[in-house]
VEXMI-449676 format. One record per residue (C-alpha): x, y, z; residue in one letter. Coordinates in Angstrom, 3 decimals, decimal comma, always signed. Layout:
N
east X	north Y	up Z	resn a
...
END
This chain:
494
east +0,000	north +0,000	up +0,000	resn x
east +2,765	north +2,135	up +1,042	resn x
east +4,754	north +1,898	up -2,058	resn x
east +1,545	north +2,243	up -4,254	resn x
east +0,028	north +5,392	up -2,569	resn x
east +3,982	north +6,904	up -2,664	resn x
east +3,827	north +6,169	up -6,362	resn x
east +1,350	north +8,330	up -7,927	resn x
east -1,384	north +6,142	up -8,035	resn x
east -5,096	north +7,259	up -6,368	resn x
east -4,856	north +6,178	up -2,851	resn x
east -8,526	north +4,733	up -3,564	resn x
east -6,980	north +2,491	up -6,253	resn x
east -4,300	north +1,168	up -3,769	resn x
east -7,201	north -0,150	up -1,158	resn x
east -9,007	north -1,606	up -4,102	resn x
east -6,377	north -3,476	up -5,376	resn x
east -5,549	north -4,758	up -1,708	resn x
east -9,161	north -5,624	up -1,242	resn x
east -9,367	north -7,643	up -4,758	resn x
east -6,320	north -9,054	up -3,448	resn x
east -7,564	north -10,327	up +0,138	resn x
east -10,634	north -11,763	up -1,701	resn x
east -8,883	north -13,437	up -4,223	resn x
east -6,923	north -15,237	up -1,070	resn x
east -10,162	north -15,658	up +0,594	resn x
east -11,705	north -17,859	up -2,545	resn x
east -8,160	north -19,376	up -2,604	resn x
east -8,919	north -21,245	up +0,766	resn x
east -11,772	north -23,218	up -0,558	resn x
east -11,270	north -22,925	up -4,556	resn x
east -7,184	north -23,006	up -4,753	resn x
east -7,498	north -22,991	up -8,911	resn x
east -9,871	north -20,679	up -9,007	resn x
east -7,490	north -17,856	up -6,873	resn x
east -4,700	north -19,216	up -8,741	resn x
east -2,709	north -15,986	up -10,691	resn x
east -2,189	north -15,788	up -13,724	resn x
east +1,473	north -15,342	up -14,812	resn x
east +2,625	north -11,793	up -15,840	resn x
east +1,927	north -10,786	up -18,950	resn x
east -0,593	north -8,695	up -21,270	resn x
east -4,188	north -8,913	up -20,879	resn x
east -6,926	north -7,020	up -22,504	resn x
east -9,785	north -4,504	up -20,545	resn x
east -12,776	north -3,621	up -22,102	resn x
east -15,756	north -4,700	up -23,772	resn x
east -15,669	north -5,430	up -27,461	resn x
east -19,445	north -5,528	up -29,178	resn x
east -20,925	north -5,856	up -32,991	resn x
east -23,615	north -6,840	up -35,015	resn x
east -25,522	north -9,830	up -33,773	resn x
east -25,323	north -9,565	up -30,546	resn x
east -21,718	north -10,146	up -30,159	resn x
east -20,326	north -9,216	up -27,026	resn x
east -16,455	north -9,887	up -25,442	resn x
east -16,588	north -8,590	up -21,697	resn x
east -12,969	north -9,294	up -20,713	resn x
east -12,439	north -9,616	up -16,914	resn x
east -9,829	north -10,966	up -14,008	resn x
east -8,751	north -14,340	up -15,209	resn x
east -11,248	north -14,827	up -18,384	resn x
east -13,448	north -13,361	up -20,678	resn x
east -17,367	north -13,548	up -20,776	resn x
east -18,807	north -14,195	up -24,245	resn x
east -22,220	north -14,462	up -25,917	resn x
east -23,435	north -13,710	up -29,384	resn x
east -27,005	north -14,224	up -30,907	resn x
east -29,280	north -15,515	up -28,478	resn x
east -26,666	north -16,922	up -25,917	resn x
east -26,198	north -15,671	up -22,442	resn x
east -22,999	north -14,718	up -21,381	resn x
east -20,234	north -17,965	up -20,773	resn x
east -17,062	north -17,668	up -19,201	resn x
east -13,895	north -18,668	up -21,093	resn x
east -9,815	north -18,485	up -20,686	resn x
east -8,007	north -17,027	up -23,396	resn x
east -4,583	north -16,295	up -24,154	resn x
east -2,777	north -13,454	up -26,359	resn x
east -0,166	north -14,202	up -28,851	resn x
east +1,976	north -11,379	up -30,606	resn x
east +3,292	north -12,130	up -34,585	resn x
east +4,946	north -10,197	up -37,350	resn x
east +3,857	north -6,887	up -34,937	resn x
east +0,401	north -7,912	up -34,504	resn x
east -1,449	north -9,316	up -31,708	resn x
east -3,917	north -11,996	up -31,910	resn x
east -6,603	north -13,065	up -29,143	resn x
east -7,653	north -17,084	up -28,553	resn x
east -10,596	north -18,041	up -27,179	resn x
east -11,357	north -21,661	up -25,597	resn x
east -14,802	north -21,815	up -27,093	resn x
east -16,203	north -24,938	up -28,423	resn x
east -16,466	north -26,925	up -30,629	resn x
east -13,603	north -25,195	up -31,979	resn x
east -11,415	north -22,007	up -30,174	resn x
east -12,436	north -18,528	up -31,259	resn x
east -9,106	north -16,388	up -33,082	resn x
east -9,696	north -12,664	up -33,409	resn x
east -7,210	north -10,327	up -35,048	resn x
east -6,399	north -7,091	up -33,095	resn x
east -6,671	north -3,544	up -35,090	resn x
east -3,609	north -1,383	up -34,921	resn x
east -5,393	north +0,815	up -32,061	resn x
east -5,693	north -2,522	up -29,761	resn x
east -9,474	north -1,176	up -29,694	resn x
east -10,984	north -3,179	up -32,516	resn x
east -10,988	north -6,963	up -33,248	resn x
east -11,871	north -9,161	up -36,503	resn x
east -12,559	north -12,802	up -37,280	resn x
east -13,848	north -14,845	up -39,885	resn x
east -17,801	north -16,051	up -40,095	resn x
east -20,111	north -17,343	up -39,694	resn x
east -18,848	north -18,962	up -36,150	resn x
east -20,593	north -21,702	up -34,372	resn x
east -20,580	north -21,378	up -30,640	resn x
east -21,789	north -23,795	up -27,781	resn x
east -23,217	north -21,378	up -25,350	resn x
east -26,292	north -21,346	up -22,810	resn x
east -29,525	north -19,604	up -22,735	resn x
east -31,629	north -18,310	up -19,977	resn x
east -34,570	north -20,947	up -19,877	resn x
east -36,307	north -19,482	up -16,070	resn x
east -35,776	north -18,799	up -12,805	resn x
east -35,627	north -21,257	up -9,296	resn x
east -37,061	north -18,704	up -6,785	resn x
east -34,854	north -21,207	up -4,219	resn x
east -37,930	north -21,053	up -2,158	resn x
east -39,596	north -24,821	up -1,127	resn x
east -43,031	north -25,632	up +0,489	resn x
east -43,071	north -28,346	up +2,924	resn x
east -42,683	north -31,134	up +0,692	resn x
east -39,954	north -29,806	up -0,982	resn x
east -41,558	north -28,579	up -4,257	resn x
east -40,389	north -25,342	up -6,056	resn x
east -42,910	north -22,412	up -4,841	resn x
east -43,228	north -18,918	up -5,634	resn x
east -43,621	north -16,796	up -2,760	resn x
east -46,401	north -14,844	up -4,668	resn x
east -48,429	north -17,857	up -4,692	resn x
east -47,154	north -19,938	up -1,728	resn x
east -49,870	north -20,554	up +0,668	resn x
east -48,407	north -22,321	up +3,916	resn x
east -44,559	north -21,163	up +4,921	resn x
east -41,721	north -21,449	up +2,388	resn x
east -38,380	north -22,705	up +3,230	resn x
east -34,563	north -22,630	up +1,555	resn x
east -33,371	north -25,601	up -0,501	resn x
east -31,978	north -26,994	up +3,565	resn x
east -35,213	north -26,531	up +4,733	resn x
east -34,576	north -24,052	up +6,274	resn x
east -37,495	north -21,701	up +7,178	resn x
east -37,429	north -18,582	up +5,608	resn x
east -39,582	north -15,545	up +4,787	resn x
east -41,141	north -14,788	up +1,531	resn x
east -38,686	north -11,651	up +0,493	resn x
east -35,377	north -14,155	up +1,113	resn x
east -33,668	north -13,329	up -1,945	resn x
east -32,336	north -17,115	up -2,567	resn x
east -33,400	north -16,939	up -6,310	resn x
east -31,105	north -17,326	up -9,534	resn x
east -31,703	north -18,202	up -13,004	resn x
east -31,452	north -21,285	up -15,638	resn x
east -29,449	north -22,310	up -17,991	resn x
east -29,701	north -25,335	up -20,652	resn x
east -26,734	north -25,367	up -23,224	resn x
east -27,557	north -24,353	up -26,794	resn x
east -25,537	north -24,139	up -29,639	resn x
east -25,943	north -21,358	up -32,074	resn x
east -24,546	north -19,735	up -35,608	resn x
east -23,146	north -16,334	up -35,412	resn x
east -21,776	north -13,971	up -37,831	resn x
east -18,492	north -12,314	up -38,673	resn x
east -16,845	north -10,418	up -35,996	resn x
east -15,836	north -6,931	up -35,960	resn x
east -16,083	north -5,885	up -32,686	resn x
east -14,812	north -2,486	up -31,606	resn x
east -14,757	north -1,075	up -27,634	resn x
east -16,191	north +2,085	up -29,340	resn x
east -20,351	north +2,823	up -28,004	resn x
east -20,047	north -0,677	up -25,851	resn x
east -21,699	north -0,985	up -22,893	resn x
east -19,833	north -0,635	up -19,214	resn x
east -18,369	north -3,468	up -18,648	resn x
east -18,880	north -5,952	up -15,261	resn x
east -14,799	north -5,268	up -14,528	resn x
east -15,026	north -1,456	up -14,503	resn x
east -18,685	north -1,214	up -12,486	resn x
east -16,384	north -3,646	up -9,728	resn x
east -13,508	north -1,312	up -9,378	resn x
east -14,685	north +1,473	up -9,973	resn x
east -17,290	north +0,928	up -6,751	resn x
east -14,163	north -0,105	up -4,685	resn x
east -12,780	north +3,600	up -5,824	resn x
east -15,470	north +5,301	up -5,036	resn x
east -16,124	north +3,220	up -2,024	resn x
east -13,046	north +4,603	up -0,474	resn x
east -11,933	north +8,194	up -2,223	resn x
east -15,511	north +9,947	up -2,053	resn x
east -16,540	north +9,218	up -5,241	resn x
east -13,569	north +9,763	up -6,857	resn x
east -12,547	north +6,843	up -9,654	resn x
east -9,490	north +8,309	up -10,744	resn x
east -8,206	north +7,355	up -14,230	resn x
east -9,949	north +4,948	up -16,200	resn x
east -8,376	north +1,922	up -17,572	resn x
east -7,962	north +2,142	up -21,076	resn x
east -9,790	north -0,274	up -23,565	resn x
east -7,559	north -2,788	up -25,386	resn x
east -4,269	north -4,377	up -24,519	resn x
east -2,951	north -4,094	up -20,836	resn x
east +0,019	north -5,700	up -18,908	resn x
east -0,182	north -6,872	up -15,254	resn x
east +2,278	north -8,354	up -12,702	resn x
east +5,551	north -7,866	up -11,651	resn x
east +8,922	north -8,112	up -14,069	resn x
east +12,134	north -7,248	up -12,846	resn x
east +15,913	north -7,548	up -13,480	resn x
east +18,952	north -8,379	up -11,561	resn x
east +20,036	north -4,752	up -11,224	resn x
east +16,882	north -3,647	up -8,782	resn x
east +14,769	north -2,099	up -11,813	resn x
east +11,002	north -3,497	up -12,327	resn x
east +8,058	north -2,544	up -13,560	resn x
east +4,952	north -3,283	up -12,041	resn x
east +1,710	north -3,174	up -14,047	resn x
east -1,768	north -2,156	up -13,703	resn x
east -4,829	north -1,782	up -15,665	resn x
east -4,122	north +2,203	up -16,083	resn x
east -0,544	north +2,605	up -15,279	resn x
east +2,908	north +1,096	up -14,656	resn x
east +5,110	north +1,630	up -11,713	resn x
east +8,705	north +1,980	up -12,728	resn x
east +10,710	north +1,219	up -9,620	resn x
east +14,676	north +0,763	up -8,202	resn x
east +15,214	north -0,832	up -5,947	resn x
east +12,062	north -2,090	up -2,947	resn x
east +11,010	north +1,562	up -2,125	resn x
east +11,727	north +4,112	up -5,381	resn x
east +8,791	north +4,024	up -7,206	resn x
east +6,607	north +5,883	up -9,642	resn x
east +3,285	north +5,213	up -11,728	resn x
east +3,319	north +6,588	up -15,775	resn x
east +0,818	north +5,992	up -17,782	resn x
east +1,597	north +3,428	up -21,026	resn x
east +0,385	north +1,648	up -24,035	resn x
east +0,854	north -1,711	up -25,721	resn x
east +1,906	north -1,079	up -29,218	resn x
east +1,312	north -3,941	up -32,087	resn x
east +0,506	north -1,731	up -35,510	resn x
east +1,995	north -4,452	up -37,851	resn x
east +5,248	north -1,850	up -38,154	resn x
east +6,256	north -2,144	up -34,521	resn x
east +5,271	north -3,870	up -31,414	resn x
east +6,247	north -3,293	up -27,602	resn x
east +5,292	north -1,213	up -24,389	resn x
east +5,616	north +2,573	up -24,199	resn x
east +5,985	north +3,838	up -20,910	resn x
east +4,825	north +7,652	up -20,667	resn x
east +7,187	north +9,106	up -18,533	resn x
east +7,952	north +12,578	up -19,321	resn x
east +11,692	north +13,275	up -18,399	resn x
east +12,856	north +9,452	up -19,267	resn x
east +10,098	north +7,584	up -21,888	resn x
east +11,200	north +3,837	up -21,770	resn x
east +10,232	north +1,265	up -24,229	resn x
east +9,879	north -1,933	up -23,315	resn x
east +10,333	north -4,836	up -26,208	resn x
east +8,419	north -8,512	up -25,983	resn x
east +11,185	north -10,809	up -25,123	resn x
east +11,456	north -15,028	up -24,921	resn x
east +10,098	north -16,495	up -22,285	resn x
east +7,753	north -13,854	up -20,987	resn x
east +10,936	north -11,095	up -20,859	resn x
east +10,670	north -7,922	up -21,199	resn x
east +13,868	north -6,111	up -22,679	resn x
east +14,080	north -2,508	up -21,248	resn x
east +17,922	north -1,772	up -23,201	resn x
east +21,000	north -0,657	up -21,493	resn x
east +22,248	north +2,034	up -19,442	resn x
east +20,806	north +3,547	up -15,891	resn x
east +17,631	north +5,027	up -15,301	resn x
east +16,840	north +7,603	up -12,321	resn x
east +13,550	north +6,660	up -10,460	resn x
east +11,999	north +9,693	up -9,557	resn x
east +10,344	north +7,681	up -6,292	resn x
east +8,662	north +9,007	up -2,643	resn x
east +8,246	north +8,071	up +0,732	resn x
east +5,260	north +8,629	up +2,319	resn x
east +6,547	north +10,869	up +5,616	resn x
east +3,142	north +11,620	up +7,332	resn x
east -0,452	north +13,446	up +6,530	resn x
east -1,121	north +17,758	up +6,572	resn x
east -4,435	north +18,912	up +8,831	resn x
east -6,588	north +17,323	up +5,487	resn x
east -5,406	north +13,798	up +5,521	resn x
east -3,667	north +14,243	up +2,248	resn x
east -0,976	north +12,217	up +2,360	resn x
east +2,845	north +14,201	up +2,501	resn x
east +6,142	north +12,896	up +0,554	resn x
east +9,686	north +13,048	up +1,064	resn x
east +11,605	north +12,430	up -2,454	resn x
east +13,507	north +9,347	up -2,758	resn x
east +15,479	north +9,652	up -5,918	resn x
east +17,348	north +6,288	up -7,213	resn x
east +19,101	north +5,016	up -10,078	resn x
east +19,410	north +1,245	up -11,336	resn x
east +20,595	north -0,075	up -14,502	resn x
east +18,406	north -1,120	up -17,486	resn x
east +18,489	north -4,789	up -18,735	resn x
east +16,154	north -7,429	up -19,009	resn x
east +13,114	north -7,922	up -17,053	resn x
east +11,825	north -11,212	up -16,093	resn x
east +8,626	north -12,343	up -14,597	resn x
east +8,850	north -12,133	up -11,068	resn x
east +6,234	north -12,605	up -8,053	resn x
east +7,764	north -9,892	up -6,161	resn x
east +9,514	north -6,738	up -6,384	resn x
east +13,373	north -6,499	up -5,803	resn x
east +14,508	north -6,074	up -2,128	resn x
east +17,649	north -4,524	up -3,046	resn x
east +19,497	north -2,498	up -6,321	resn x
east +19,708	north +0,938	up -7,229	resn x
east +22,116	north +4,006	up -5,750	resn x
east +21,125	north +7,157	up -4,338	resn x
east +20,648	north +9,411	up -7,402	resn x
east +19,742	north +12,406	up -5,150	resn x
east +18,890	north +13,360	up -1,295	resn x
east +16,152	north +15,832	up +0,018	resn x
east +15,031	north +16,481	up +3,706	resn x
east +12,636	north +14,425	up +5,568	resn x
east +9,165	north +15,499	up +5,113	resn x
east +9,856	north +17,402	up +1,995	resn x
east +7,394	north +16,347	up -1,026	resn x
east +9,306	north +16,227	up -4,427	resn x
east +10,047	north +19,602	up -6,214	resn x
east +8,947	north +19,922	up -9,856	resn x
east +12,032	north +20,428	up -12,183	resn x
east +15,423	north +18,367	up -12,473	resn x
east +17,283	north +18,104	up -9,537	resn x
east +20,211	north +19,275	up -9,558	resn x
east +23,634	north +16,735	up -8,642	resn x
east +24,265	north +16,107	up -4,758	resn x
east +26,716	north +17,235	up -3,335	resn x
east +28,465	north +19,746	up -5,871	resn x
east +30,053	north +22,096	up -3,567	resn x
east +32,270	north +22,080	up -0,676	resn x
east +34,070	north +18,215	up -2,024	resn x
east +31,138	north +16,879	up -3,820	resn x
east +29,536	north +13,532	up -2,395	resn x
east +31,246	north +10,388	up -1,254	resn x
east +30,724	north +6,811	up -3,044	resn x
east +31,758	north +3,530	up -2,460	resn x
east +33,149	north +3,925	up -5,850	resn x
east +35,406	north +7,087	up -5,006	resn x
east +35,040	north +7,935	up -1,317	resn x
east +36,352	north +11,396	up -0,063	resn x
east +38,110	north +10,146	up +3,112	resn x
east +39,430	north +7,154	up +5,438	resn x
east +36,811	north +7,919	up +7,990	resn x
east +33,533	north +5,765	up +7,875	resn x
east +30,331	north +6,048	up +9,691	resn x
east +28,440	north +2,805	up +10,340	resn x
east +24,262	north +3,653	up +11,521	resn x
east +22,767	north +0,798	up +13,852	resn x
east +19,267	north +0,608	up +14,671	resn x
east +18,666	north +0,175	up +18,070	resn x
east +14,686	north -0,565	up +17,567	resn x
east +13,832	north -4,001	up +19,133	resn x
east +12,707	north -6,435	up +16,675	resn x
east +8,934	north -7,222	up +17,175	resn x
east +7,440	north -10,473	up +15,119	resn x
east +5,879	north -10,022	up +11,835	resn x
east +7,083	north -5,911	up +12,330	resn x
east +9,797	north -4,733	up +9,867	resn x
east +12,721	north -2,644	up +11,602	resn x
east +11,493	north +1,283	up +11,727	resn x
east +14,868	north +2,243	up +9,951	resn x
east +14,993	north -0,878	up +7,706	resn x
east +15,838	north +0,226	up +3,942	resn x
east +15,362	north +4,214	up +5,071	resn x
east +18,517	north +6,083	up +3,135	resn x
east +20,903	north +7,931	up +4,947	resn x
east +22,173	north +11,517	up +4,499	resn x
east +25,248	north +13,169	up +5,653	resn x
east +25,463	north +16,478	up +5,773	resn x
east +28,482	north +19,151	up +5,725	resn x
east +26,478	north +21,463	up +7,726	resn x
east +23,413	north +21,277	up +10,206	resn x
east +19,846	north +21,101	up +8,601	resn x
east +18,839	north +24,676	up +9,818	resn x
east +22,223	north +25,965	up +9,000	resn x
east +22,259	north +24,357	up +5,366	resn x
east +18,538	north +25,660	up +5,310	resn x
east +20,017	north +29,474	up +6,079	resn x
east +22,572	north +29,526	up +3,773	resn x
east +20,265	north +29,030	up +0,982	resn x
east +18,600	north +32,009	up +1,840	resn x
east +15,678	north +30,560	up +3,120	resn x
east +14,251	north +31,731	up +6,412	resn x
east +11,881	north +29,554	up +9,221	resn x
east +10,086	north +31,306	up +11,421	resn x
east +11,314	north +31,691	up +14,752	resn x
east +9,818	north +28,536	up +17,070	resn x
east +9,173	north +26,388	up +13,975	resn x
east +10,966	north +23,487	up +13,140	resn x
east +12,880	north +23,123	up +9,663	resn x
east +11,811	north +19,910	up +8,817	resn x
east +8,070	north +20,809	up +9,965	resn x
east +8,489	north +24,089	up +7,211	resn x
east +10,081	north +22,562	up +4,969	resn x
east +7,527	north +20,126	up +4,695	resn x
east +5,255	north +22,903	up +4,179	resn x
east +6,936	north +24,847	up +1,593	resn x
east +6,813	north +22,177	up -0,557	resn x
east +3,553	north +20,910	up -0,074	resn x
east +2,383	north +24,746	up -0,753	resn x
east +5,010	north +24,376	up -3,989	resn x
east +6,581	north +27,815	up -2,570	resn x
east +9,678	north +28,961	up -4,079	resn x
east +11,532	north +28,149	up -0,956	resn x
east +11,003	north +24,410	up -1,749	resn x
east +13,514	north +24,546	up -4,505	resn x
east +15,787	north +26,162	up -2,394	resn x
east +15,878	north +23,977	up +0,395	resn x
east +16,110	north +20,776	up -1,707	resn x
east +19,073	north +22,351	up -3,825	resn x
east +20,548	north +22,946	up -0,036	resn x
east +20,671	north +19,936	up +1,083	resn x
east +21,898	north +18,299	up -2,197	resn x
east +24,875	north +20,514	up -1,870	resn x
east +25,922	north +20,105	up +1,725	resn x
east +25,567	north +16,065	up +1,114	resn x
east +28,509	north +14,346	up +1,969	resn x
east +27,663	north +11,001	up +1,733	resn x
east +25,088	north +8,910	up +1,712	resn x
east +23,820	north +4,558	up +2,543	resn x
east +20,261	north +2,878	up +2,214	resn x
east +19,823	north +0,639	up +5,265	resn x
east +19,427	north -3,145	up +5,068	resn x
east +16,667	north -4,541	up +6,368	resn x
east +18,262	north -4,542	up +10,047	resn x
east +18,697	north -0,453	up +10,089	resn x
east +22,066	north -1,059	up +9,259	resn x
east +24,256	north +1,209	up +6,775	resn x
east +27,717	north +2,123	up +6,498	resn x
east +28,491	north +5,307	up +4,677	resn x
east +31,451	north +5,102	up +1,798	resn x
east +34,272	north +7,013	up +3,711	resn x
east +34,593	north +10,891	up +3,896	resn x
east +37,582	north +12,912	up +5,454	resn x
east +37,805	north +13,272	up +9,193	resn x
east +35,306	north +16,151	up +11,154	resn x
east +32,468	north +17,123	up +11,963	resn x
east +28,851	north +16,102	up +10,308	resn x
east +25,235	north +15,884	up +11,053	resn x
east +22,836	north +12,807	up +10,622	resn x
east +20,033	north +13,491	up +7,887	resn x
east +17,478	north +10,572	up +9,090	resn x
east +14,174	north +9,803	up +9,380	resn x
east +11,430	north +7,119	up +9,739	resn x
east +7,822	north +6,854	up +11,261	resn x
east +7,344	north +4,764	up +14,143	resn x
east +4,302	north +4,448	up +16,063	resn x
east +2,573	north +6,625	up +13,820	resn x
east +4,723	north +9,859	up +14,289	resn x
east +7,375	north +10,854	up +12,278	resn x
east +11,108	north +10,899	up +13,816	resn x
east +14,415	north +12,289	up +12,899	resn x
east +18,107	north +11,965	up +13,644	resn x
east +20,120	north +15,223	up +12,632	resn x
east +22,891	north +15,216	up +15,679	resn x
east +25,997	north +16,463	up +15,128	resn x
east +28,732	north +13,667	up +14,875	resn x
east +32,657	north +13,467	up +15,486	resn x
east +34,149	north +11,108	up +13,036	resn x
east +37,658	north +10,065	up +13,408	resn x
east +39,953	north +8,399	up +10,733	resn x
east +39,226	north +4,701	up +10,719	resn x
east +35,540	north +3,115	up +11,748	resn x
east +33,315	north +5,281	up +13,834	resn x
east +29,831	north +3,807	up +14,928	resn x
east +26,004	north +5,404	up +15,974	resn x
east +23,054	north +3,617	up +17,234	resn x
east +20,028	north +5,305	up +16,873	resn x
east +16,554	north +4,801	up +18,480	resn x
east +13,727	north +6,632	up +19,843	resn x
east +16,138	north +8,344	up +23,132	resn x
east +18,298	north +10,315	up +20,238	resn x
east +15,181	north +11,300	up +18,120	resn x
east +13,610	north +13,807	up +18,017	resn x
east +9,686	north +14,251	up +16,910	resn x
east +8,363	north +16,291	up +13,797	resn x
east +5,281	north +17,601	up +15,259	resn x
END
């Protein structure tokens, strides 16, 4: 949830998804292959109608499918891509149903006429019984009416539900397009879960057509995680963010755009289920979710990381490790608009394993207690170290708190207001960083060396539901120098 919401994506969609998600493991309990996921890969949304009555009503884990006079059937179906086109197969009998995909992913076309072995409608079982156990309709009942376990029950228990006999029937051509259909029984589900929990809000539809959906990720940390209206790019367990993107097979090209507007990344259709994202590093423009302002909105901290582009495999969860620091900002602080600029550029630019600045090393241990089933407060937080005190770096930028107020506390609210001294205050701390660590999933992080002196800790993380921060002055000496921090050292963001 927290990674979803710190993503982009509408809070509202994040609970849905969870809920869909706690069902499906629900069902799983009794009906193991009916929970059972699918493996990642591309899908389609939507409903596809045309002439005579043809209707495709894709949903989770199948498609629903009637044409003429046949009531909708569920089927599987699986989605092949050739010479830059993508074709759809349906399990229908007697013989499986192949459509062609338009260029737009919107339209689909097969030969006809098609027979089909459906079902039709053919009544309704009210489910109530008299007291012989014959079908009764509670209009017409005249003693008491029971349930089909004689039970007794009263004449408005709705314990009804229709008939079906197979039928087989002749249907025409298809060309079905998603333009003028009908809402489909996918979108009326999620989009009640969305408005269920974001005031009526639905957020952004999901586009007819092709979609993706799981997880695929590389050695290096990058993945992409996909859902019916966006992808989340992420380095790395924690850097994430949602873009927008489309499944491309015109019959010129084929592959996966992702929308993102400084860095747009296209992903090609590997073997095995691969994606291929190319070469070279890619900077994550991720956030942390640090707390919530006097409207419940939640409030971000950036988290800027980099990992290296390769190829993405099908993977049931995201990477718990990968990626560098690509750039720091103070706790609380939501991300500024703009590039940011490099860490560290003044005053001896910013330490890395690769080139460190100095023979003296800092190693952060969390001193939290480890409760069952509770990740470590600190675990995977990064780690700033700083040339000069917060408030100091905060002052030399030119930016002024008010007397009484904490930094973090206005800094958090300059940037949430998108002020001017936002900018200012993340360019600040970018230049006074020294060095900086992600923690493992212990709280513990060693920073690449810097030269002997004095620093100051740029830390924080939420524990019981308040946010805390570490930004003590610290002595380092040449050689290994050590801090354990826990909730005696912190200090509160209130």
């Amino acid at each position: 949830m927290r990674r979803c919401i710190s993503s982009g994506r509408l809070p509202a969609t994040c609970t849905g998804n969870s809920l869909l998600g706690a069902f499906g493991q629900m069902v799983g309990q009794v009906l193991p292959d009916l929970a059972k996921e699918p493996a990642p890969g591309p899908e389609l949304a939507g409903v596809f109608e045309g002439a005579g009555n043809w209707r495709l009503d894709f949903i989770d884990g199948g498609v629903l499918v009637n044409c003429s006079i046949l009531a909708p059937d569920q089927h599987k179906y699986a989605i092949d891509f050739k010479n830059n086109r993508a074709y759809l197969t349906v399990d229908t009998m007697p013989k499986p149903l192949v459509l062609a995909l338009g260029p737009d992913g919107k339209t689909m076309t097969g030969p006809g006429p098609f027979v089909i072995d459906g079902v039709i409608v053919t009544g309704y079982d009210s489910g109530l019984r008299d007291a012989s156990g014959r079908p009764v309709d509670a209009a017409t009942a005249t003693g008491p009416v029971f349930d089909a376990n004689g039970q007794r029950v009263s004449r408005s228990a709705n314990t009804g539900h229709a008939t079906f006999a197979p039928r087989r029937a002749t249907c025409p051509a298809l060309s079905l397009s998603t333009n003028g259909a009908r809402v489909g029984v996918q979108t009326m589900q999620t989009d009640l879960l969305k408005s269920l929990f974001n005031d009526g809000d639905k957020g952004p539809p999901t586009p007819p057509g092709i979609r993706m959906h799981g997880i695929f990720a590389a050695s290096t940390g990058f993945s992409v995680q996909f859902f019916p209206e966006s992808a989340i790019l992420g380095c790395g367990p924690d850097a994430a963010r949602a873009y927008p993107y489309t499944v491309v097979a015109d019959g010129t090209k084929m592959g996966i755009k992702i929308d993102a507007p400084d860095h747009p990344l296209t992903l090609a259709f590997g073997p095995n289920g691969s994606l291929d994202a190319g070469s070279g590093s890619y900077q994550v423009h991720g956030r942390i979710v640090v707390g919530q302002d006097d409207n419940d909105d939640f409030t971000f901290a950036p988290m800027e990381q980099t990992c290296n582009l390769g190829v993405l495999a099908p993977s049931k969860t995201i990477p718990s490790s990968g990626g560098a620091v690509a750039s720091v900002a103070p706790p609380g602080t939501p991300a500024a608009p703009g590039a940011p600029a490099s860490p560290g550029t003044a005053n001896g630019g910013l330490s890395t394993p690769a080139a460190p600045l100095g023979n003296a090393s800092l190693s952060i241990v969390s001193g939290f207690r480890a409760q069952n089933g509770t990740p470590n407060p600190l675990a995977g937080r990064p780690y700033v170290l700083l040339r000069d005190s917060y408030a100091n770096a905060l002052a030399k930028s030119g930016v002024s708190v008010p007397a009484g107020t904490s930094p973090y506390k206005y800094a958090g609210a300059a940037c949430a207001g998108r002020t001017p001294d936002c900018q200012k205050i993340n360019d600040a701390i970018k230049v006074s960083a020294a060095s900086a660590v992600r923690a493992d999933a212990n709280g513990s992080g060693t920073f690449p060396g810097v030269a002997p002196g004095t620093y100051y800790l740029m830390i924080s993380a939420p524990f019981n539901n308040q946010a805390l921060v570490w930004g003590q002055a610290v002595q380092l000496k040449p050689g290994s120098n050590s801090v354990t921090l826990d909730q005696s050292n912190a200090t509160p963001i209130n």
